[in-house]
C-alpha positions in Angstrom: 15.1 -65.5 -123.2 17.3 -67.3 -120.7 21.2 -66.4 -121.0 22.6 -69.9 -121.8 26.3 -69.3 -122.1 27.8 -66.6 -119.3 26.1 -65.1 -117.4 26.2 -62.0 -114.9 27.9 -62.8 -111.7 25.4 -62.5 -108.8 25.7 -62.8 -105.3 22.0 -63.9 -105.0 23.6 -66.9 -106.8 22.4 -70.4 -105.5 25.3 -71.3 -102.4 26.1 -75.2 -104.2 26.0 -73.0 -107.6 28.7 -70.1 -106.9 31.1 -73.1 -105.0 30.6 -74.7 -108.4 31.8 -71.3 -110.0 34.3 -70.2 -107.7 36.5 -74.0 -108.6 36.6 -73.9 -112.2 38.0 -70.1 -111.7 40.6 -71.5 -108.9 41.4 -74.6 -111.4 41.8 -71.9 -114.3 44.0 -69.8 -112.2 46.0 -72.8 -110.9 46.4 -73.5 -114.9 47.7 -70.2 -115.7 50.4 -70.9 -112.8 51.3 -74.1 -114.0 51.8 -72.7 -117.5 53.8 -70.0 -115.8 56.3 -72.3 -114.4 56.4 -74.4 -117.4 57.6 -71.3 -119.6 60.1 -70.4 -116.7 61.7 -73.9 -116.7 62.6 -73.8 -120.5 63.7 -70.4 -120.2 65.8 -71.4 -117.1 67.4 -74.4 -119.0 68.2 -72.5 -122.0 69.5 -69.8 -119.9 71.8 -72.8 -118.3 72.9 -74.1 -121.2 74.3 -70.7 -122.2 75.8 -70.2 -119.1 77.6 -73.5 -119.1 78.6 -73.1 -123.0 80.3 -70.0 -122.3 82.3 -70.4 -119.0 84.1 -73.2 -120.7 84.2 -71.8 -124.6 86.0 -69.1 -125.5 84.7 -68.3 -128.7 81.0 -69.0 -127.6 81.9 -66.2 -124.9 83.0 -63.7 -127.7 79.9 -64.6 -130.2 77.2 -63.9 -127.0 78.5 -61.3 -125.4 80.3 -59.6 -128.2 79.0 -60.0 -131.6 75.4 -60.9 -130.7 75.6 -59.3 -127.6 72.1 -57.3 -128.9 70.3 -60.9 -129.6 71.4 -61.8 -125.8 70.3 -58.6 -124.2 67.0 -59.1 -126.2 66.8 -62.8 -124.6 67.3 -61.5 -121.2 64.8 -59.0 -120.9 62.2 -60.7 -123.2 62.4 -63.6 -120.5 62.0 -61.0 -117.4 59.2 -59.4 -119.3 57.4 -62.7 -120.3 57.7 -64.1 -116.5 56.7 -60.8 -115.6 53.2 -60.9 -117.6 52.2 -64.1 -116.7 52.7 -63.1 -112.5 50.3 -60.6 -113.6 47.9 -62.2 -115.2 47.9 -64.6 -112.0 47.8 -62.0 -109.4 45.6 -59.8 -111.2 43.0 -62.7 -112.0 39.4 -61.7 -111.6 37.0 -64.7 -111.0 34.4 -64.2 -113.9 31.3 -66.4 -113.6 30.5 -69.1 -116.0 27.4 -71.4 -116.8 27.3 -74.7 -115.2 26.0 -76.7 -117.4 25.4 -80.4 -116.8 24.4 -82.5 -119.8 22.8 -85.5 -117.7 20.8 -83.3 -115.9 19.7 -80.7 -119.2 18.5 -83.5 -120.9 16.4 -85.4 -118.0 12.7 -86.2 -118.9 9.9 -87.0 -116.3 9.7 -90.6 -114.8 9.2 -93.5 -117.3 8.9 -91.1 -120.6 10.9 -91.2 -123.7 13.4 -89.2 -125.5 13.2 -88.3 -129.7 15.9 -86.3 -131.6 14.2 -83.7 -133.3 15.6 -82.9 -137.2 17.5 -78.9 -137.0 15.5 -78.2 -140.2 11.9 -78.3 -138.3 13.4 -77.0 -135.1 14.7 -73.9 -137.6 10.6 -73.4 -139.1 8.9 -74.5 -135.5 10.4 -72.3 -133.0 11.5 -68.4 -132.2 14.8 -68.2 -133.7 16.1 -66.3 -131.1 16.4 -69.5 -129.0 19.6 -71.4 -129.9 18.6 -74.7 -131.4 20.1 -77.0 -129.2 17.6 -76.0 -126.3 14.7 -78.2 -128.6 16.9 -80.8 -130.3 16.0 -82.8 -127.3 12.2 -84.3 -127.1 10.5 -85.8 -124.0 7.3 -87.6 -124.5 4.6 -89.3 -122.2 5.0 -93.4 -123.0 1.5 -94.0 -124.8 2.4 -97.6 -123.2 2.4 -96.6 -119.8 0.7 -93.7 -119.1 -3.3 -93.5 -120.3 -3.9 -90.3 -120.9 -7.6 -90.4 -121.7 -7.9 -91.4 -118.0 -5.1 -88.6 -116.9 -7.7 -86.6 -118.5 -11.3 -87.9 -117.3 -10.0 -88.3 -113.7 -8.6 -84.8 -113.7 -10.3 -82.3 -115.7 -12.8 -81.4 -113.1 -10.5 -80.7 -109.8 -9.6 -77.4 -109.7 -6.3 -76.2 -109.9 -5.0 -79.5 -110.6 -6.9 -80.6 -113.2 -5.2 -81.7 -117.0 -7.7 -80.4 -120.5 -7.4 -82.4 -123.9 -7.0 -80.2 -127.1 -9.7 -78.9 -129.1 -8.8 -81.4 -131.8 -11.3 -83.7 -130.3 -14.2 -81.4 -131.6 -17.2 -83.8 -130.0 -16.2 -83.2 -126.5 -18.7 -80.7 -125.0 -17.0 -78.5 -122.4 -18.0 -78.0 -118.9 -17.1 -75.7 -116.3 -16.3 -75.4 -112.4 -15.4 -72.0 -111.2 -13.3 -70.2 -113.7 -12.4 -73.5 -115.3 -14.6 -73.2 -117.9 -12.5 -74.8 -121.4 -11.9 -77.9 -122.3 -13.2 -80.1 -119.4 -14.5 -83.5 -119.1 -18.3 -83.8 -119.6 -19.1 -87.3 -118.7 -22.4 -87.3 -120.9 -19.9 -87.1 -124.1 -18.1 -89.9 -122.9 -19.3 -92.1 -126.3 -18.3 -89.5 -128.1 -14.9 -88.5 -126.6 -13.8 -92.3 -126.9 -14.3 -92.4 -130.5 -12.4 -89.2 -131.2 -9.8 -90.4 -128.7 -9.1 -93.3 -130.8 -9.1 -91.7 -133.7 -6.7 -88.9 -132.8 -4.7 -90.0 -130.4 -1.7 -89.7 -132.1 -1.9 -85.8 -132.0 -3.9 -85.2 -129.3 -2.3 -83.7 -126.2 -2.9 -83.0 -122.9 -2.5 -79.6 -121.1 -3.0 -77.6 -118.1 -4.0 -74.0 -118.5 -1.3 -72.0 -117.1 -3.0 -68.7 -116.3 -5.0 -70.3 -113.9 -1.7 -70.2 -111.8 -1.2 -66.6 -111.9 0.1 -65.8 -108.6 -1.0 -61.8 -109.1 -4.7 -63.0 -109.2 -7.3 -63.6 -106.6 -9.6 -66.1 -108.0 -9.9 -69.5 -105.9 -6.5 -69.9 -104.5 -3.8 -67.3 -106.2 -1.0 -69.4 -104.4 -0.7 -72.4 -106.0 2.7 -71.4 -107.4 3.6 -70.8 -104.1 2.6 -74.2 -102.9 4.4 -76.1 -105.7 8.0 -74.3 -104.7 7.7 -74.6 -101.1 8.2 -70.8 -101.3 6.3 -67.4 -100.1 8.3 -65.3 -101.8 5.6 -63.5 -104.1 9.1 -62.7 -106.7 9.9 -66.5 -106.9 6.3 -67.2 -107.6 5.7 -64.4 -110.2 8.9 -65.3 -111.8 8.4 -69.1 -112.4 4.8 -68.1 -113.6 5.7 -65.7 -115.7 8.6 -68.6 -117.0 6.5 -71.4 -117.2 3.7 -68.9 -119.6 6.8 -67.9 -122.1 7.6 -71.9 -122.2 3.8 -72.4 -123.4 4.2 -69.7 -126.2 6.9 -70.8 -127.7 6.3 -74.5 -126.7 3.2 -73.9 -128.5 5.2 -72.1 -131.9 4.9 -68.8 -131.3 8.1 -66.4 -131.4 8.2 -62.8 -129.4 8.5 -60.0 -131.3 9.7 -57.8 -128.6 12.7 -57.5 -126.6 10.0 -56.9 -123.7 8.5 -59.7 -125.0 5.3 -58.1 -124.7 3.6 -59.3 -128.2 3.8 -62.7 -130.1 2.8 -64.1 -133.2 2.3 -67.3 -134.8 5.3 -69.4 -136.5 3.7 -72.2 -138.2 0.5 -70.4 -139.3 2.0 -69.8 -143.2 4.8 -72.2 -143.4 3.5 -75.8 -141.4 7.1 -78.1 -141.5 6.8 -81.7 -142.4 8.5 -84.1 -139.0 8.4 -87.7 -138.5 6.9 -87.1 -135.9 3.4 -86.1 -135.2 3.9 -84.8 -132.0 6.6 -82.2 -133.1 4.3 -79.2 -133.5 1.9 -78.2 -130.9 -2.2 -78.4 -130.8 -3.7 -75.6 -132.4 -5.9 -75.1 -129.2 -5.8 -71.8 -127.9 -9.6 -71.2 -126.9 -11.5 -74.6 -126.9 -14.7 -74.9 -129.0 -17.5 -77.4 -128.4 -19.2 -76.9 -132.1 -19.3 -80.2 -133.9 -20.2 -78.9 -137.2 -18.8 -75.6 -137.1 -19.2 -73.5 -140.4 -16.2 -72.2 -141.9 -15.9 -69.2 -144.2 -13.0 -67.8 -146.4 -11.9 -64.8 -143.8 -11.8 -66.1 -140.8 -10.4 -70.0 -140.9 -7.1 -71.3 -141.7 -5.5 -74.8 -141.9 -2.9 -77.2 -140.3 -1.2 -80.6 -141.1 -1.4 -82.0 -137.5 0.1 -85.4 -139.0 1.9 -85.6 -142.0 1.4 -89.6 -141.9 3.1 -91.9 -144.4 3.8 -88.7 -146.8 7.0 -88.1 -146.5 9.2 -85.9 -148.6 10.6 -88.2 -151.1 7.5 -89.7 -152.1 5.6 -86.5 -152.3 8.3 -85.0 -154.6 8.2 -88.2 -156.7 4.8 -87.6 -156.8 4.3 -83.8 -158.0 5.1 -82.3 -161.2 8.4 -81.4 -162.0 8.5 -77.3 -161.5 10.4 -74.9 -164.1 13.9 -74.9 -162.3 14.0 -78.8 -162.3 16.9 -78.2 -163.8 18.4 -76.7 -161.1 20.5 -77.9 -158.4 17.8 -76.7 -155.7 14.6 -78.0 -157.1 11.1 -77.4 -155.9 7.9 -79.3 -157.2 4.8 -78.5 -155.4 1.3 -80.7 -154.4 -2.0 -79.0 -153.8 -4.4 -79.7 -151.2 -8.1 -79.3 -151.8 -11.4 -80.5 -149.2 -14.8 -81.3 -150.7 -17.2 -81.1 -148.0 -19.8 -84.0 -148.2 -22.8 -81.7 -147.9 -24.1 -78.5 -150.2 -25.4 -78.9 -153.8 -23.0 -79.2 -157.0 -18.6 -80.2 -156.3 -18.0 -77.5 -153.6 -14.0 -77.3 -153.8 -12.0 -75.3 -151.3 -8.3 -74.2 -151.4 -6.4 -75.3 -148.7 -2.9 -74.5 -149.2 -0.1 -76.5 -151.4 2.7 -78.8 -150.1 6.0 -77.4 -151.0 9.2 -79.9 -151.3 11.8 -78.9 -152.3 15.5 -81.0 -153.6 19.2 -79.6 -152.6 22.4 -80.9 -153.8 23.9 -78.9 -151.0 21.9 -80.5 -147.8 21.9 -83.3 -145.4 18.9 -84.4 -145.7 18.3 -83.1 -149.4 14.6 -83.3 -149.3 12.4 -81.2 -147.2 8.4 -80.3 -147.1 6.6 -77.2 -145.9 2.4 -77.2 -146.1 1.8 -73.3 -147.3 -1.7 -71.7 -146.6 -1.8 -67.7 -147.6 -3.5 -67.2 -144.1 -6.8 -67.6 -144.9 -8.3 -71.0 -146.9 -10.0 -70.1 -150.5 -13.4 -70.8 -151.7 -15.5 -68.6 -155.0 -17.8 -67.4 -154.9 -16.9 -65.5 -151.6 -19.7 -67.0 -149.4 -20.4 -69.2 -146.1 -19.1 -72.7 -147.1 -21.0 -75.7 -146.4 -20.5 -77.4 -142.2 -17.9 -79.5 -141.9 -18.4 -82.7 -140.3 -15.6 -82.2 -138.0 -12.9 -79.6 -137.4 -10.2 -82.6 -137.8 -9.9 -84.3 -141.4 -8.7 -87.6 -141.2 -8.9 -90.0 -144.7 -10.2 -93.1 -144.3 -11.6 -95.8 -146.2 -14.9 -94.4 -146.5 -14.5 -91.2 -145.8 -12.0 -89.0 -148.0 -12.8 -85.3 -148.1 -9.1 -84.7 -148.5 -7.8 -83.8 -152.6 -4.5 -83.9 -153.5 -3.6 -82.8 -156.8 -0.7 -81.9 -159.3 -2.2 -78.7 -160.3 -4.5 -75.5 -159.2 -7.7 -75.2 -159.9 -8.3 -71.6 -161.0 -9.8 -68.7 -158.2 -12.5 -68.2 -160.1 -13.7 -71.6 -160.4 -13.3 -73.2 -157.0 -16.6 -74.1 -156.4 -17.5 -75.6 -159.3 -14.5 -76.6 -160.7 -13.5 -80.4 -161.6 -10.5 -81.1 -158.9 -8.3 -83.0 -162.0 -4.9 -84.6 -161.5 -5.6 -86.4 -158.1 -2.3 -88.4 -157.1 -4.6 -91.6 -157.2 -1.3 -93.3 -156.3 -1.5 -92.4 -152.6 -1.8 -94.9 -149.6 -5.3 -93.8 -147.7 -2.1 -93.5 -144.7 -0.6 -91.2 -146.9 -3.2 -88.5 -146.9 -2.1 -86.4 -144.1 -4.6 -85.2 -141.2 -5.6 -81.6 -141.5 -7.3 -79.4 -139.0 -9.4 -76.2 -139.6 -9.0 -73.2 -136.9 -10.1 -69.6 -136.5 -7.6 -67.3 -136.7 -9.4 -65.2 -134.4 -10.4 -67.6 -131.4 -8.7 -71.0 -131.5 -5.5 -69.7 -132.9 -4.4 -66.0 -133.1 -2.2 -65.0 -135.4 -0.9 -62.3 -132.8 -0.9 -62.5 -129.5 -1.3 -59.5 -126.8 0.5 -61.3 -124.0 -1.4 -58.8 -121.2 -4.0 -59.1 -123.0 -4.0 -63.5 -123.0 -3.7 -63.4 -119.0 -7.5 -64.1 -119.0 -7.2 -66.4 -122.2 -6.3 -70.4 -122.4 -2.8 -70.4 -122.9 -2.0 -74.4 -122.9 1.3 -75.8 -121.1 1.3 -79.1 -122.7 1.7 -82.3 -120.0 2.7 -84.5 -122.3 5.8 -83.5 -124.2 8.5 -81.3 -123.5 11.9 -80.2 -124.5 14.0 -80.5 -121.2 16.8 -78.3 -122.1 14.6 -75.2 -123.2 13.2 -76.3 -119.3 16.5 -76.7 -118.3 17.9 -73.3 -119.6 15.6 -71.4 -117.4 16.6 -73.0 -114.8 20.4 -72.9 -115.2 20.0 -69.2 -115.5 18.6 -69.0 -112.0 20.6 -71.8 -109.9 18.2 -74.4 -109.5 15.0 -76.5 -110.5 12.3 -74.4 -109.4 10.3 -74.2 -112.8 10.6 -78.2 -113.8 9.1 -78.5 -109.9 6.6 -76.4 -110.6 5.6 -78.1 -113.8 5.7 -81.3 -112.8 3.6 -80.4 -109.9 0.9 -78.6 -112.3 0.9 -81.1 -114.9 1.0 -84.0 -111.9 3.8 -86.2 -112.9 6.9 -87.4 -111.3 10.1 -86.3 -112.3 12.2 -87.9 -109.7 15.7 -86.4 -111.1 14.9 -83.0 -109.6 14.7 -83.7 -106.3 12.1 -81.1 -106.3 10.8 -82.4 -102.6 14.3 -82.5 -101.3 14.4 -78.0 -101.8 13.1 -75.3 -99.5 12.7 -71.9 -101.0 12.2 -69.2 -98.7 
C-alpha cells in the first residue's frame, strides 16, 4: 500500500517535488525563529520593567534582590535556559520530509466525467481495510451522456494492446480472440444479441482493459507497452507502474491482500454484498469471461451477487421484513430472503439465494443499513444439477420474474419442492434488485494466487475510478506516471496530468 502521510526522505525524489519539501521545512524553521524572538521580547520587557521598578524603588529593590532573591535568580536562568533551547532547536533543525498533498489535483477525474460521494459505511464492506477510507470516498465515472461506451467497446475490442472488453454480465456476447486476446472481445455476428443485453444492463455494465496484457516482464506481441505509455525505458519504472496499476485492479475490483508481500488475495464482497445508491459502487464480477448462455448451475460451485440494488433501499426493505426477536433493542435487525425459480424443470424448483440483512441503530448517521448475505455457495435439495438458467444476470420485469422475495425460510430439506410463502407482494417490479450468478472457481475466485493470475483476466475497469486511491500511488512516487499510464491503456483523456508534457528516462 502506498505511504499516504510521511514518507521516507529520498534523494531519488522528483527535483519540483523535494523544492516543494525543502520550503515548508525552511517556512517551519523560519516559524520556530519567529516564535523564538517572540518569547525573548516578553522576557526582555519584563526583564525591563524590573529593571526600571528597582533603580527608582527602594523597597522593590529589597523584595527582589533580598527577600525573593531565589524567585529572581530562578527568573534569570529560566529565561537564559528557555532562549537557549529554542537556538537549539533552530540550529539543530533537521529537514524531515513530508507528503505534498494537493487536494485539486487528488481528486481530478478524466476529461468530461463525473464525480459521486461514496457513503464510509460501503466504502468500510467494499474495500481492503488497510487502505484509509478517504483514498475511495471520491468516485469518477464515464458520463453515460457523453461518452458511448457500447461503441468504445465494438470499435476497440479487437486492436491489440489497445483494445477495451465489456464484463461478463452480458452473458450473450460470444467471445473472440486475436493473439493472446482471447476474453471478452467483440464478435460482430452477436451484434443483435450484445444490443439487447446492452440495454438491458447498462447500468452495471462496465468496461475494462485486461491489465496483464501489459506486463512489461513478458514477451508476447509487444512487452513494451508500459514503456511507451511513460515515455520511459527504464524496465524498473515500467515494472513498477504495472505491477501498481494490477494492485489498483484487485482492490478496484473488492478484493483485500492478505499479505504484507501482498502475494495472495481474497474476495471482500463474496459473503457480505453492501447495499449503495449507486450501482456502480461495486465492481463486475468478471474475472474469466464466459460465453455460455444457459449455463447450468449447481449447489458447489456457484454463488450470487446483487449488481443493482434498484429502488430497494433500506428503509423500505426493513419496513417490509418481519420484525426479528431484538426489535426491542436499540440496534435492530429484521431480515428478507431471496429465492430464484428457474422457468424450466418439472414440479416449483426453489433455490436459496442468500437473505438481505438490514439492520436499525439509534447510535448511527444513517441509522439504516443493508448487506445481501450468501453462505458461499447458493442452496438447492435434493443436492443435484439444477435446471439452466436463462441467463447468468436476473433482472425482474414485467413478464419475467424469477426473483422471490420472502419474509421467511423455506426449510433445507424442502427447497425444491417447497411452496415459497410470504412473498412481499408489495414490491415495485423496480424494486426487485438485479442478481448475478458466478463460479467461484472461474469467473470469481474466492482467493486469488497473485503469481499465479499473471496469465489470468484481471480487469482494470475504464469507466470508473477513485482518483485519490490513483492519486496516492502517485504522491508516493513524485509524479503522475501511473494515471498516464492508465489513461493511455484505457484511451481516455485526462488533460489535468499533463502526462504528454513529462519525459521519464
Amino acid at each position: 500500500m502506498p505511504n499516504t502521510t510521511v514518507i521516507e526522505y529520498k534523494k531519488t525524489d522528483d527535483e519540483t517535488l523535494v523544492k516543494a519539501k525543502l520550503a515548508i521545512n525552511e517556512e517551519k524553521k523560519k516559524n520556530m525563529f519567529r516564535g523564538t524572538i517572540a518569547i525573548s521580547v516578553v522576557y526582555g520587557l519584563f526583564a525591563f520593567m524590573l529593571i526600571i521598578i528597582t533603580a527608582f524603588n527602594n523597597t522593590m529593590r529589597d523584595i527582589l534582590f533580598n527577600k525573593y532573591l531565589a524567585f529572581t535568580l530562578i527568573f534569570i536562568v529560566g529565561t537564559i535556559v528557555i532562549i537557549m533551547m529554542m537556538l537549539y532547536f533552530i540550529f539543530s533543525y533537521v529537514p524531515v520530509n513530508v507528503s505534498i498533498v494537493d487536494d485539486d489535483d487528488n481528486i481530478s477525474c478524466p476529461d468530461y466525467w463525473k464525480v459521486e460521494i461514496v457513503d464510509d459505511s460501503v466504502i468500510s464492506k467494499a474495500f481492503d481495510p488497510t487502505y484509509p477510507k478517504n483514498l475511495f470516498k471520491y468516485k469518477c465515472l464515464m458520463d453515460d451522456s457523453i461518452y458511448d461506451k457500447s461503441k468504445l467497446f465494438k470499435y476497440s475490442s479487437n486492436t491489440l494492446g489497445t483494445g477495451l472488453k465489456y464484463t461478463n454480465i452480458l452473458s450473450n456476447i460470444t467471445q473472440g480472440s486475436t493473439g493472446n486476446k482471447s476474453t471478452g472481445m467483440y464478435k460482430s455476428a452477436s451484434d443483435i444479441n450484445f444490443n439487447n443485453d446492452y440495454n438491458d444492463y447498462k447500468n452495471v455494465a462496465n468496461v475494462y482493459a485486461n491489465i496483464n496484457e501489459y506486463d512489461p516482464t513478458t514477451t508476447p506481441n509487444n512487452p513494451d507497452y508500459i514503456k511507451k505509455f511513460l515515455n520511459t525505458n527504464s524496465d524498473t519504472i515500467a515494472y513498477n507502474t504495472f505491477s501498481n496499476l494490477q494492485e489498483i485492479a484487485y482492490i478496484h475490483n473488492n478484493y483485500k491482500f492478505d499479505d504484507d508481500n501482498k502475494a495472495t488475495l481474497t474476495d471482500v464482497i463474496s459473503m457480505s454484498n453492501i447495499y449503495s445508491k449507486s450501482p456502480s459502487v461495486l465492481s463486475p464480477v468478471t474475472w474469466n469471461y464466459s460465453n455460455i448462455a444457459t449455463p447450468a448451475i449447481t449447489t458447489t460451485t456457484h454463488n450470487t451477487i446483487i449488481l443493482d440494488w434498484r429502488n430497494l433501499t433500506p428503509l423500505r426493505a426493513f419496513n417490509l421484513a418481519t420484525p426479528g426477536a431484538n426489535e426491542n433493542d436499540k440496534k435492530k435487525t429484521r431480515n428478507l430472503y431471496v429465492y430464484y425459480t428457474p422457468t424450466t424443470g418439472s414440479g416449483s424448483s426453489n433455490v436459496y439465494l442468500g437473505n438481505i440483512e438490514i439492520t436499525y441503530d439509534v447510535k448511527t448517521d444513517p441509522n439504516y443499513t443493508m448487506i445481501y448475505k450468501t453462505t458461499g455457495t447458493i442452496q438447492y435439495t435434493p443436492q443435484e444439477t439444477l435446471p439452466a438458467i436463462t441467463n447468468s444476470i436476473i433482472k425482474a420485469t414485467n413478464t419475467n420474474n424469477n426473483i422471490n422475495i420472502t419474509t421467511s425460510s423455506i426449510p433445507a430439506t424442502s427447497l425444491k419442492t417447497g411452496t415459497v410463502t410470504n412473498i412481499i407482494t408489495q414490491l415495485d417490479i423496480n424494486e426487485y434488485p438485479v442478481i448475478q450468478f458466478y463460479n467461484i472457481n472461474i469467473e470469481r475466485p474466492k482467493a486469488i494466487n497473485r503469481s499465479n493470475s499473471i496469465a489470468s483476466n484481471v480487469p482494470l475497469l475504464c469507466d470508473e475510478i477513485y482518483p485519490s486511491f490513483l492519486a496516492s500511488y502517485d504522491n508516493a512516487n513524485g509524479n503522475n506516471n501511473l494515471r498516464c499510464a492508465y489513461s493511455k491503456i484505457c484511451g481516455i483523456p485526462w488533460s489535468d496530468l499533463r502526462c504528454d508534457q513529462q519525459q521519464q528516462l
